[in-house]
Every structure is written in structure tokens, then in C-alpha cells.
C-alpha positions in Angstrom: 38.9 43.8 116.4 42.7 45.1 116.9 45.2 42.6 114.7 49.2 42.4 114.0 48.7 43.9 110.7 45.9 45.8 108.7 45.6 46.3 104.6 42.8 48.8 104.0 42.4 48.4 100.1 40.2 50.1 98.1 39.7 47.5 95.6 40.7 43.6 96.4 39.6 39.9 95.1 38.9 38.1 98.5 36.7 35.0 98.7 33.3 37.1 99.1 34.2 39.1 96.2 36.1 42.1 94.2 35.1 45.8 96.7 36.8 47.6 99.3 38.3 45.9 102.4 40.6 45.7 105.5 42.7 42.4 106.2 43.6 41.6 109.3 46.5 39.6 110.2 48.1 37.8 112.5 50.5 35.2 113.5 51.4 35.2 109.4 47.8 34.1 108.7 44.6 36.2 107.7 41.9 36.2 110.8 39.3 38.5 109.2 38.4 40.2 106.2 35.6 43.1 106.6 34.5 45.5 104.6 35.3 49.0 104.4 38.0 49.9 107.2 36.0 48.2 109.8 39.6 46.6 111.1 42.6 48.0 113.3 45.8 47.0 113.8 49.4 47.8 115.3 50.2 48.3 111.8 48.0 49.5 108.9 49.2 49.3 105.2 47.1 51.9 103.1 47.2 50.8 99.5 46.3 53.5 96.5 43.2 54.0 94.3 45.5 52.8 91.6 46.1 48.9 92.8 44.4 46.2 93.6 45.2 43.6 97.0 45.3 40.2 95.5 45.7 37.1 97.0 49.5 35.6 95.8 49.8 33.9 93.0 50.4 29.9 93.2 52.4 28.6 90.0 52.9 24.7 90.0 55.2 24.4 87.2 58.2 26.1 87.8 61.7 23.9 86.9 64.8 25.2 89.2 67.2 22.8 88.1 68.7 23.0 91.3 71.2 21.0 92.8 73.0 19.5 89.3 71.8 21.8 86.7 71.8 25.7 88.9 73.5 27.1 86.2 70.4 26.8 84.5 68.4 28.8 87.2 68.6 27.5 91.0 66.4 28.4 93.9 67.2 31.8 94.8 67.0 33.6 91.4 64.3 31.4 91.1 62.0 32.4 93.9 63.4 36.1 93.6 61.6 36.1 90.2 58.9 34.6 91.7 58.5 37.1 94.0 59.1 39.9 91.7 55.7 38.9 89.3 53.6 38.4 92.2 54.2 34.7 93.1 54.1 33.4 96.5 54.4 30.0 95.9 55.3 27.7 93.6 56.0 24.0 93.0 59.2 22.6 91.5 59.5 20.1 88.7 61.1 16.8 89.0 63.6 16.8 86.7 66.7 18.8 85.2 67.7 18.8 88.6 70.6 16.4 89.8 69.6 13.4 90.8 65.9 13.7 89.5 63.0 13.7 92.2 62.4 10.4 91.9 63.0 8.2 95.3 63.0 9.9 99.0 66.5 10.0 98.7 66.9 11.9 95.7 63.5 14.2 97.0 66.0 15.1 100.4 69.0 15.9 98.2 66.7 18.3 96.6 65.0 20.1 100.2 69.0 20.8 101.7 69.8 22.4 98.4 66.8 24.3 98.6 66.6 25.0 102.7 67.3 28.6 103.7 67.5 29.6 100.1 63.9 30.6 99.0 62.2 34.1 99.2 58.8 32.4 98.2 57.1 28.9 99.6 57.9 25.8 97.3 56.8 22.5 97.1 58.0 19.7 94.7 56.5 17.4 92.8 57.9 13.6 92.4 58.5 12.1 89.0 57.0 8.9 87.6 59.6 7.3 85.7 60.3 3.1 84.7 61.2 1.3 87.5 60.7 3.5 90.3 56.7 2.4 90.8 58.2 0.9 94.4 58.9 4.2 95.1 56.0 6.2 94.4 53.9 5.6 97.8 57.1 6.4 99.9 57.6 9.6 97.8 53.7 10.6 98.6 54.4 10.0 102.2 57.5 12.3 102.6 55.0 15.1 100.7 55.6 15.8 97.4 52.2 17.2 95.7 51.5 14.6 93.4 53.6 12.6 90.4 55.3 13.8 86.5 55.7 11.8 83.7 56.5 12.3 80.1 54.9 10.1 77.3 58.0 10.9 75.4 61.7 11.4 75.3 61.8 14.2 78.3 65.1 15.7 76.7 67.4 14.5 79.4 68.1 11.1 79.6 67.5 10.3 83.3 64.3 11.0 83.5 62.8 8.4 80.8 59.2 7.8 79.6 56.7 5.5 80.6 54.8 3.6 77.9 51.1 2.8 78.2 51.9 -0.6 80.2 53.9 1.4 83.1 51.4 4.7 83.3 48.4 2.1 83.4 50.6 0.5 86.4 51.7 3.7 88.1 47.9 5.1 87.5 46.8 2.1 89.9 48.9 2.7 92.6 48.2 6.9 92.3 44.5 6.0 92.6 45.1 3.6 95.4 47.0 6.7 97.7 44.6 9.2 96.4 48.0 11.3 94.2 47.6 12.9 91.5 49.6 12.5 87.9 50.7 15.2 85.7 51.6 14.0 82.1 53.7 16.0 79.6 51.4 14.5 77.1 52.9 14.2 73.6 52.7 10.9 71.9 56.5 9.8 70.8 55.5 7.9 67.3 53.4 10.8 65.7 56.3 13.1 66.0 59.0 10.1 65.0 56.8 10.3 62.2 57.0 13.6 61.9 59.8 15.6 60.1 62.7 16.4 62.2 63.6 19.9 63.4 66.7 21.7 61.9 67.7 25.0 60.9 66.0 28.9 61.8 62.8 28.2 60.6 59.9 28.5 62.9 57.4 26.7 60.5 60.1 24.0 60.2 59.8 23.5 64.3 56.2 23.5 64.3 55.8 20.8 61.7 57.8 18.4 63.7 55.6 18.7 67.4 51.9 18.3 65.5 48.6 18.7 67.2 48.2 15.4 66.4 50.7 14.4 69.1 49.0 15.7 71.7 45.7 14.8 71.1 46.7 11.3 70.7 49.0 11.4 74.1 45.8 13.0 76.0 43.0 10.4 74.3 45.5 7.5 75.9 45.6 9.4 79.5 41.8 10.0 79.5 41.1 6.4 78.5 43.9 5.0 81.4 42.6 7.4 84.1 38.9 6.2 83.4 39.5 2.4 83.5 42.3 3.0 86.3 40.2 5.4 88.2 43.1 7.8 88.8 43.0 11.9 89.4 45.4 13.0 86.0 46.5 16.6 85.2 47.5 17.6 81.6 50.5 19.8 81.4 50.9 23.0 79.4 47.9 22.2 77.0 48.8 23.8 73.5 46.2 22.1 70.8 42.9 23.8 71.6 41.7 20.3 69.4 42.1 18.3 72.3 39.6 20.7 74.4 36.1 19.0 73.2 37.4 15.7 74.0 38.5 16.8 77.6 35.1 18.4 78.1 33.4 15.0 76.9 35.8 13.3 79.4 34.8 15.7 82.5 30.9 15.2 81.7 31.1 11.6 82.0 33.2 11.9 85.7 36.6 11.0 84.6 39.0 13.1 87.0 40.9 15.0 84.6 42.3 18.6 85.1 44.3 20.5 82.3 46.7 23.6 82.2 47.8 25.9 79.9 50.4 28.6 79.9 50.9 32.3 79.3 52.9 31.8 76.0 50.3 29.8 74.5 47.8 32.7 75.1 50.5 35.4 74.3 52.1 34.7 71.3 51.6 33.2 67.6 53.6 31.1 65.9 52.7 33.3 62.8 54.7 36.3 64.4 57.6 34.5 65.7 60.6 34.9 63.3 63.1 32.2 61.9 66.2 31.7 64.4 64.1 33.3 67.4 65.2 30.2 69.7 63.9 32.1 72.8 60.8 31.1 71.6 61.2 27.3 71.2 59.1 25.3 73.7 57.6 21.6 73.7 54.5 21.5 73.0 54.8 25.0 70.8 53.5 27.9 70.4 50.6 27.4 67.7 48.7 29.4 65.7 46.9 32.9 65.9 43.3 31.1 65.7 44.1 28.0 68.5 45.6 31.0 70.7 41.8 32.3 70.8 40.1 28.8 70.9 42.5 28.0 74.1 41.6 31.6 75.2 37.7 30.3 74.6 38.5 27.2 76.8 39.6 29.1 80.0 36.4 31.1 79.5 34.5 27.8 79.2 35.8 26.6 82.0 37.5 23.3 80.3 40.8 24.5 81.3 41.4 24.7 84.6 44.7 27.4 85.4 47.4 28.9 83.8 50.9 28.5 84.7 54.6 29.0 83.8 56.1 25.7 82.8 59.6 28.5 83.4 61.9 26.3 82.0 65.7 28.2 81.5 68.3 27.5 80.7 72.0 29.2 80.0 72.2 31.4 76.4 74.6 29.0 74.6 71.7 26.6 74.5 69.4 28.5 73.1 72.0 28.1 70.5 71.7 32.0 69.4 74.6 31.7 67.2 72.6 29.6 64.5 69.2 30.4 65.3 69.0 26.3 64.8 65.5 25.4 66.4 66.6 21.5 65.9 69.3 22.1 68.1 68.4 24.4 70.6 66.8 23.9 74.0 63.4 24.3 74.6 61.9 26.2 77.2 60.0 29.5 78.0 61.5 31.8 80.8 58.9 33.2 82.0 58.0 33.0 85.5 58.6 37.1 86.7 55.8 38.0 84.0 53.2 35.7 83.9 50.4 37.6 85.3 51.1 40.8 83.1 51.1 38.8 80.4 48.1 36.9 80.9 46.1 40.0 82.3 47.1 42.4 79.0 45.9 39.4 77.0 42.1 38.9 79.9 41.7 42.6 79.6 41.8 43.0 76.0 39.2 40.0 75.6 36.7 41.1 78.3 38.1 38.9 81.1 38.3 40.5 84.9 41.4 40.0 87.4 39.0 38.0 89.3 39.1 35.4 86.3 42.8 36.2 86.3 43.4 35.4 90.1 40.9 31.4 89.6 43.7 30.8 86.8 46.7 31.5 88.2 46.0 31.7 92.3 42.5 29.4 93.0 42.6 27.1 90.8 46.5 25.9 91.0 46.6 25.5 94.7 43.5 23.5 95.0 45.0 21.6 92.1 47.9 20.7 94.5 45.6 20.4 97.3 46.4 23.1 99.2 44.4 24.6 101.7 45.7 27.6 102.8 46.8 29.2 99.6 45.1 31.0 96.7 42.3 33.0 98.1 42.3 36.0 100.6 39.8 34.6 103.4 39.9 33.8 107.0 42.0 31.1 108.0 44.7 31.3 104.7 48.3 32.2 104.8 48.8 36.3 104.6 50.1 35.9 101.1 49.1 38.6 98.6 50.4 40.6 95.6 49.5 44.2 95.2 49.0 44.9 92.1 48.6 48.1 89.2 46.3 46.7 86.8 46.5 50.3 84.4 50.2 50.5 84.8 51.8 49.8 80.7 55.7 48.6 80.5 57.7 47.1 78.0 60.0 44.0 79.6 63.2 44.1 79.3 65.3 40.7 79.8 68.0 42.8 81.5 65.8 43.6 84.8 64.3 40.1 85.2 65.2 38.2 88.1 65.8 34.8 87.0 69.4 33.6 86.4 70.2 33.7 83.0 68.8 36.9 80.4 67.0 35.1 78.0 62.8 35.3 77.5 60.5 35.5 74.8 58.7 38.1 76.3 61.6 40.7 76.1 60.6 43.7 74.2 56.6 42.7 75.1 54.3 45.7 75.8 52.3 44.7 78.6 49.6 45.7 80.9 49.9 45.5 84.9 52.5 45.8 87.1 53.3 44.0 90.3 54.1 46.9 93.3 54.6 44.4 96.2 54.2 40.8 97.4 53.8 39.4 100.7 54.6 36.0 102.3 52.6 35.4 105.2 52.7 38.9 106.0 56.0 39.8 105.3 56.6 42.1 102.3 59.4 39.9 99.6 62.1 42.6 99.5 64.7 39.4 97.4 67.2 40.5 100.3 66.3 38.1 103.2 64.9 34.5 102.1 61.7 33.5 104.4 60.0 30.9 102.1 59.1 27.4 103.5 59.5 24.2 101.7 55.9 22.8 102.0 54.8 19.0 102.3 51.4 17.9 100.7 48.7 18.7 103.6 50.5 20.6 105.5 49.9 23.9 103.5 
């Protein structure tokens, strides 16, 4: 069988398993994957005993900011950085962005400020806020992948919570279209209750976003989805308390589906110093011992995938000059070195990059439905990062792509480094942008 385009890899995660392969392509899509170097083509990309062919990775929480807010990031440093850690695709928030995603007018606004500007495939996700339930079936039609909302203040004032009356409602009409909700789930009366941030101190931050909130948000969103009937995603889990209650929630059919992050699984609040505001994130960074039980529920299977939640923003409001956690803005920039970060932290617990690529390639595109992403098999997009699992480095915030040079992780020694991505096979060089925007089932 003679194809467009060969990749004869010694080592690659395909559909059928981790071994040695050739990938044929054509036409942008994979037609056949056989083993050995059973495949020719017109061109043949040999890839080193030292890397491994992956499928690309898909990351479903990414917020650009862009149009309104591209200061912030916007959607070419965005999808540069993307392409830089190995990310292929990924799908854009609904808010921080000017106007929010939250009619078809405000979801258009959002496609021309993104068309002819990506080096990576994104879709975007519609928002679920008060008063804009008319919209939500219109919003599924023009294709975004399913519907945010926030239980809680979402930190800029046009994009508002919905309270138990309004999810319950919105859940109804999800279930009716078959759309899915994702729920920043913290609940907004524990952490009133709560003492209120101010000052450098880290402990002083933690205390005011409790685990408490969060299992109390995600115990309201399993009980609506069950009695609504609804498909419900929980964002950037960080209390590994809430994980036997998801479980129980699973076993008795309730369509739930639950995420974590790479700075939950990376870091420890115990090692983060007073005034580090890079570090400052909602729902935070926890302890040393729920880092390993959330660790124990990706092995377990109760937590589905692992994604960014990149959420920049310029320096000044990190507000560096006081080290003031109250103050600052929270958000992890991290989308460039996800998959180092989460494959330093697999290795060193016994995990393979096959686990690696159902967390953060598999399991995030089927999450968004999408058909043709997130595995290396017949029939998929050519999409693939080639990655050195051996190679060490130690980041440095000056030579990441996104906008602005802030990230916890600079400084991090970590494992694995990405050598090349492709997009639908087309190596991402961040000169000449070639992404797609992508509507729900069509990808």
C-alpha cells in the first residue's frame, strides 16, 4: 500500500497498542496503521529509538481571552503554545473573552477573531449563565461542544452563576438536546463562610477555598443530573474527598464525568511559598497527601482526563509587587507543559504514556464527542506529537509560548520533551497558522 505520507516509528501508542509501526497518510487523515515498516509512501518520516509517535494531545479547557481580553493571551500565542507541548487541539472557554460565549451572536464574534489565526484545531464551548436558557439549543446547533457554568462568582461579572433553580432548568433542556454541562463546582456560601483571602500567605488562601466547597457544589450537580437525567462534567477536580461519592454516583448510572489538572498532580500547597501568586488558582492547589489520592483516582479510573484549565493573565495581576493572594488573579499558565509535567509525575508512580495519552488525548476528545481525534487508528485526523519520554529540562518562563511570562512551573525539573507536532499531517512549525475552528460532530 503506497500513501501521501509514511511515519515508521519504533515505539508508538496507536489504538491496537504501544510496538513498532508505520502510519500511513493521506488526504490529512490516517488510512492505515501496520506493523513494522510494512507501509510506503511519497514521503517517509523516520523517527529515532529515542521518541515515541503519539497521537496529539486534545485539551478542552484552555481560556484565550480573545477578542476583549487578548492582552491576557489571544489565539495565536495561544495555539503556538499549544503546539509547542504537544497539543493539537483544544477547546476554548466561554468566558474572559469579550462578549462571553453565551448567544450565537456573541459565539460568531468569537470564530472571526479566531479565523486564520490558529496553528492548532479549536473548538468552543458555550456558557450557561441566568437568562440565557433561550439560547442554549441555538448555541448547540451552531456547534459548540457542550455548556459552562460556575456555582459561584466566576470572577468577572458578565458571566454570573446559576443557582440550583436555573442549573436544574438549564440541566432539562441539556438532556433534552443530548449537551453536555461542565460545572466549575464550588459552592458560594461555604467559602462566604469562610475567611477571606488577603496578604502573601499561602495557608491564608487555602483556608478561604475549603474542600468543603467543592464537595458540597459536586453533591448538588450529582443529585440535579440524576433527577434531570442530564450528561455533567466536573471541572478541574481538586478535593480527592469528593472522589468516593463520584464513584458511588457512576455505579448507580448517573452520567457524570470529572477532570483534574496537571497542577493538582504537580504541586503541594505545603511547598508553595507566601507571595508566590503564580501559583494561585480556584479551586487550589491542596495538600501533599490529596495530590496522591487524586493521583490514586486517575489510576482507579474515577477521574476521567487531565487538562490545563490555562488561564493567564498579564503580570500586574498576579499582583507580584505584594505577593497579596486576596488580591491577585487566579489562574495556572500552563498549557505548553502539561504533558511533561504529568508524565515526570506517571513515571515516577508506575504509570505508562499509554495511561498518559487516555488522560490527556482519549479520554478528552471522546469527552467532547469527537470522533476523529485522540487516538492514532484508521479513519482519524493525522494528528500526532513525537515525543522524548527520557529527555530531563528545567522550564523556563522566558521560552514558553504563551503571551505573557508568568507560570508556576518555571524553574520545574521535568521529564519528556515534545520534538514535533503534526496537524493532520502537517508538522506545527508556529510560523504559518493551519488549524480549523471545529463544530460539534463534525470533528
Amino acid at each position: 500500500m503506497r500513501v501521501e505520507l509514511v511515519f515508521r516509528a519504533r515505539r508508538a501508542i496507536t489504538a491496537a497498542g504501544t510496538g513498532p509501526c508505520s502510519v500511513g497518510v493521506s488526504g490529512g487523515r490516517i488510512v492505515a496503521v501496520e506493523p513494522g515498516a510494512a507501509l510506503s509512501g511519497d514521503r517517509v518520516v523516520e523517527l529515532g529509538d529515542d521518541v515515541v509517535l503519539m497521537p496529539g494531545l486534545v485539551d478542552t479547557h484552555v481560556h484565550v481571552n480573545d477578542p476583549g481580553r487578548s492582552e491576557w493571551e489571544g489565539f495565536e500565542t495561544a495555539t503556538r503554545a499549544a503546539a509547542a507541548g504537544g497539543v493539537t487541539t483544544i477547546v476554548d472557554m466561554p468566558l474572559n473573552s469579550l462578549p462571553p460565549t453565551v448567544d450565537p451572536d456573541a459565539l460568531e464574534v468569537k470564530r472571526k477573531a479566531a479565523a486564520g489565526r490558529v496553528h492548532v484545531d479549536v473548538g468552543f464551548w458555550g456558557g450557561a449563565i441566568p437568562g440565557n436558557g433561550g439560547h442554549l439549543a441555538a448555541l448547540h446547533e451552531a456547534g459548540v461542544f457542550g455548556f459552562k457554568c460556575f456555582l459561584l462568582h466566576s470572577g468577572v461579572d458578565e458571566f454570573p452563576p446559576l443557582d440550583d433553580a436555573e442549573l436544574e432548568a438549564d440541566l432539562r433542556i441539556l438532556a433534552g438536546l443530548g449537551a453536555l454541562m461542565i460545572v466549575h463546582a464550588e459552592d458560594a456560601p461555604t467559602i462566604d463562610a469562610a475567611p477571606r483571602p488577603h496578604g502573601p500567605r499561602y495557608s491564608g488562601f487555602l483556608a478561604s477555598r475549603p474542600r468543603e466547597a467543592e464537595n458540597r457544589a459536586i453533591a448538588r450537580v450529582i443529585e440535579l443530573a440524576r433527577r434531570t437525567g442530564a450528561r455533567a462534567h466536573i471541572l478541574h477536580l481538586s478535593s480527592s474527598d469528593a472522589l468516593p461519592m463520584i464513584s458511588a454516583a457512576r455505579a448507580e448510572g448517573v452520567a457524570l464525568t470529572v477532570e483534574t489538572c496537571p497542577h493538582y498532580l504537580s504541586f503541594a500547597a505545603e511547598e508553595i511559598r507566601d507571595g508566590a501568586t503564580q501559583f494561585k488558582c480556584c479551586p487550589p492547589i491542596r495538600e501533599a497527601g490529596n495530590r496522591e489520592l487524586l493521583w490514586q483516582g486517575l489510576a482507579d479510573g474515577v477521574i476521567d482526563c487531565v487538562v490545563s484549565d490555562h488561564s493567564p493573565c498579564t503580570p500586574e495581576l498576579k499582583r507580584f509587587d505584594s505577593g497579596d493572594f486576596g488580591a491577585a488573579w487566579g489562574g495556572i499558565s500552563g498549557l505548553q507543559v502539561g504533558l511533561p509535567a504529568v508524565w515526570s509525575g506517571a513515571a515516577q508512580r508506575g504509570h505508562g504514556l499509554a495511561d498518559v495519552v487516555r488522560w490527556m488525548a482519549t479520554r478528552p476528545a471522546e469527552l467532547a464527542g469527537m470522533t476523529r481525534k485522540g487516538w492514532i487508528a484508521a479513519g482519524y485526523d493525522a494528528d500526532f506529537c513525537v515525543f522524548a519520554p527520557d529527555e530531563e529540562f528545567v522550564v523556563d518562563v522566558a521560552k514558553l509560548r504563551h503571551r505573557n511570562p508568568v507560570s508556576a512551573y518555571d524553574g520545574s525539573p521535568l521529564r519528556g520533551v515534545v520534538r514535533q507536532t503534526w496537524l493532520r499531517g502537517q508538522e506545527v512549525t508556529g510560523d504559518d497558522p493551519r488549524g480549523e475552528l471545529l463544530n460539534r460532530g463534525q470533528c
